[in-house]
N, C-alpha and C positions, 0 to 999 in steps of 0.2 A: 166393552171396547167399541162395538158394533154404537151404540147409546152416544158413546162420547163423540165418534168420528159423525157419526146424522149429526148430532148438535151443532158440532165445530163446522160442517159443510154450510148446514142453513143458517148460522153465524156470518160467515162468510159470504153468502149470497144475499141475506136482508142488510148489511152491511157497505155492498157495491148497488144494491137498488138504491138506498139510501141517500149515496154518493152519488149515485145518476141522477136521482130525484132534487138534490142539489144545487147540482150542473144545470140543469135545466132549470130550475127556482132563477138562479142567478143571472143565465142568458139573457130569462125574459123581464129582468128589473132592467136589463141593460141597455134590453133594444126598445124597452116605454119610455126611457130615462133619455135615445139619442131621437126620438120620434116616433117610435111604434109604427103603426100600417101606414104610413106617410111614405118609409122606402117604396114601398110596393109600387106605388106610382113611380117611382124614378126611373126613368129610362137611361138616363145622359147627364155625365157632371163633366162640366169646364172647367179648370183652376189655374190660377198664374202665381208661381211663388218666386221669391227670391232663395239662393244657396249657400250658405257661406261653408266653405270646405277648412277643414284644418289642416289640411297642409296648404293650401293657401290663402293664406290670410290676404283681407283686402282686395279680393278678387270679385269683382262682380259676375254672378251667374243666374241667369234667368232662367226658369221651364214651365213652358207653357203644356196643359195635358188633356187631355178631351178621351173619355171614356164612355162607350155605348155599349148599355147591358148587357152580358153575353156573349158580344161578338167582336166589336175592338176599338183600339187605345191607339191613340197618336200621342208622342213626345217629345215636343222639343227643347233642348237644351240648348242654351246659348253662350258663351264668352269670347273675349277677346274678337269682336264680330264674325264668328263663326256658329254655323249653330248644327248639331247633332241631333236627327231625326231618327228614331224609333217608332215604329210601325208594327202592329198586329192585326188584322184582317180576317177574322174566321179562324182557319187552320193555318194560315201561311202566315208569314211576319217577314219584314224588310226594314233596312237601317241603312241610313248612313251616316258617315264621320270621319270628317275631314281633320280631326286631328291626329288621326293616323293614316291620312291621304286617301281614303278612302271616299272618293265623292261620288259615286255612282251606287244605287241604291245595290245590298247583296242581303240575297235570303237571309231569314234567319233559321237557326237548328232547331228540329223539333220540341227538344228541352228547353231551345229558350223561347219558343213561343209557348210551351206550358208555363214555364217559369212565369212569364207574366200575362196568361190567361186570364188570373187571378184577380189582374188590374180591371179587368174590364167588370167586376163582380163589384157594382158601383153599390151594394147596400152593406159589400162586408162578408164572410163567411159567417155570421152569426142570425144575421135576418135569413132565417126559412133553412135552416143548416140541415136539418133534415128531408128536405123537400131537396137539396144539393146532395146527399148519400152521404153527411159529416154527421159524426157521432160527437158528445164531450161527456168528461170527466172531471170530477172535483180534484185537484192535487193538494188544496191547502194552501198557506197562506205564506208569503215573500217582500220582502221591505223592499219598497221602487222610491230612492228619493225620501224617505221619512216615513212613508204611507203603507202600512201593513195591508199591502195590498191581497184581494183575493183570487185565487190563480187555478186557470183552469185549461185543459187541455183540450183544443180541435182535432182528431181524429180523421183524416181528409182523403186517407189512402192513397194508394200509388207513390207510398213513399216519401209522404208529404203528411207536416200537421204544422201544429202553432198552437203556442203558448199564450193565453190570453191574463193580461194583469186588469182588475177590476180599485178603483176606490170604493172601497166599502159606504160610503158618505152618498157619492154620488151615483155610483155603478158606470163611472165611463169607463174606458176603458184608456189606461196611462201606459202602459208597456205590451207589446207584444212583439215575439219571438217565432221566424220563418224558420221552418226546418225543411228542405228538400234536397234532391238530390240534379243536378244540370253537368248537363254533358260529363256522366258518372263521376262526379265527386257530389259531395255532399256538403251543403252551405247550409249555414246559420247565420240571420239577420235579423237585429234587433232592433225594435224602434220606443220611442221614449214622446206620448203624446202629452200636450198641455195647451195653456190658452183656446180651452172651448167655446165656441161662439154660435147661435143658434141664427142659420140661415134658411127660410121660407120651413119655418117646423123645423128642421133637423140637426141636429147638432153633431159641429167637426170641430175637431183640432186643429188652428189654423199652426199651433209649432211642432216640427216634428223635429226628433234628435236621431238622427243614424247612425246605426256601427254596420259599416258593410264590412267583410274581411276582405273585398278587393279592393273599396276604396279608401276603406279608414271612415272617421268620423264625421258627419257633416250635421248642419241645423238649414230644415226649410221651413221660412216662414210665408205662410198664404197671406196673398194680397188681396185675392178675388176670389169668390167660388161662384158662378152658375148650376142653377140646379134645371134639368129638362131648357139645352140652351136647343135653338136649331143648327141643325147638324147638315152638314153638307156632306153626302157619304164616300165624296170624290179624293177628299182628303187623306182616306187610307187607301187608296189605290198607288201602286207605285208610279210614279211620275217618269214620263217618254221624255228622251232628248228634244 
């Protein structure tokens, strides 16, 4: 018994190495496949995309987003000539949104500036994910679209990971799935990448398909990307009367 149970344990353990050994094989086809040590150098990405929402059709919506590594993300959203700013700064964050009359800038909650800490991580959780305290895991494989894709898990703690969808063909990466938890509930957001385009080295999805559960479903398409644009760092400061 003693014989069977040793085997079946170091089964089990050359089995999860195996599976780590994997995970990690696959990460690094992924991040030579979107530019390899090219991220490293990015300090700062700019992008301008257009939105189209499904629940409303024909609507034009613009957002402009400017991210600095590490530290912070400006958003803005535009319709109907209004436009809804999103701000994170370090540790503080501030927004406003005037579609709910809201036009004077108001903190944000600590969970929602973790929430999108995330954003300002301009290379990805997958460039240097260890060198960030993220672990991954092989799970196997899931149809995105047609494409048997290959799926692996980010490990990110605090409550927080993601589901990463791979083309086995290409190694980009076509679906991933946000697990956290904001202002104690627990959200899940999916997104559905495609049309990759390769800007100064690097390669992005300029379409994205989202399922938020608060907003429902939306498609952004990128118009622009700057890569290391110059940054004015005035812009995430909250703006005086």
């Amino acid at each position: 018994m003693k014989k069977t149970l040793s085997f079946a344990g170091l089964l089990l353990f050359f089995t999860g190495f195996a599976q780590a050994q994997n995970a990690e094989e696959i990460v690094a086809k992924h991040i030579a496949a979107i530019g390899g040590d090219k991220w490293t150098k990015v300090e700062a990405v700019k992008s301008e995309a257009k939105i189209s929402a499904d629940g409303a059709p024909g609507m034009s919506i613009v957002m402009n987003m400017l991210a600095v590594r590490d530290k912070s993300l400006r958003m803005d959203v535009s319709v109907m000539g209004m436009t809804q700013t999103t701000v994170i700064n370090g540790a503080a964050g501030w927004a406003t949104n005037p579609f709910m009359n809201q036009m004077d800038p108001e903190p944000l909650t600590a969970d929602q500036v973790k929430a999108m800490k995330d954003m300002t991580d301009v290379d990805g959780s997958l460039v240097g994910y260890k060198a960030k305290g993220y672990t991954v895991e092989y799970v196997g494989t899931e149809d995105v679209d047609g494409t048997e894709a290959i799926k692996i898990k980010i490990n990110k703690g605090d409550k927080r990971s993601e589901y990463s969808f791979f083309d086995p063909k290409t190694f980009y990466e076509i679906k991933n799935i946000r697990v956290e938890e904001v202002d104690g509930k627990q959200t899940e957001t999916a997104m559905v990448y495609s049309n990759f385009k390769n800007q100064d080295g690097l390669v992005f999805p300029f379409t994205i398909q989202q399922a938020d559960p608060n907003m429902g479903g939306s498609t952004v398409t990128v118009t622009s990307i700057a890569v290391n644009p110059m940054v004015d760092m005035k812009v995430f400061e909250i703006p005086t009367k």
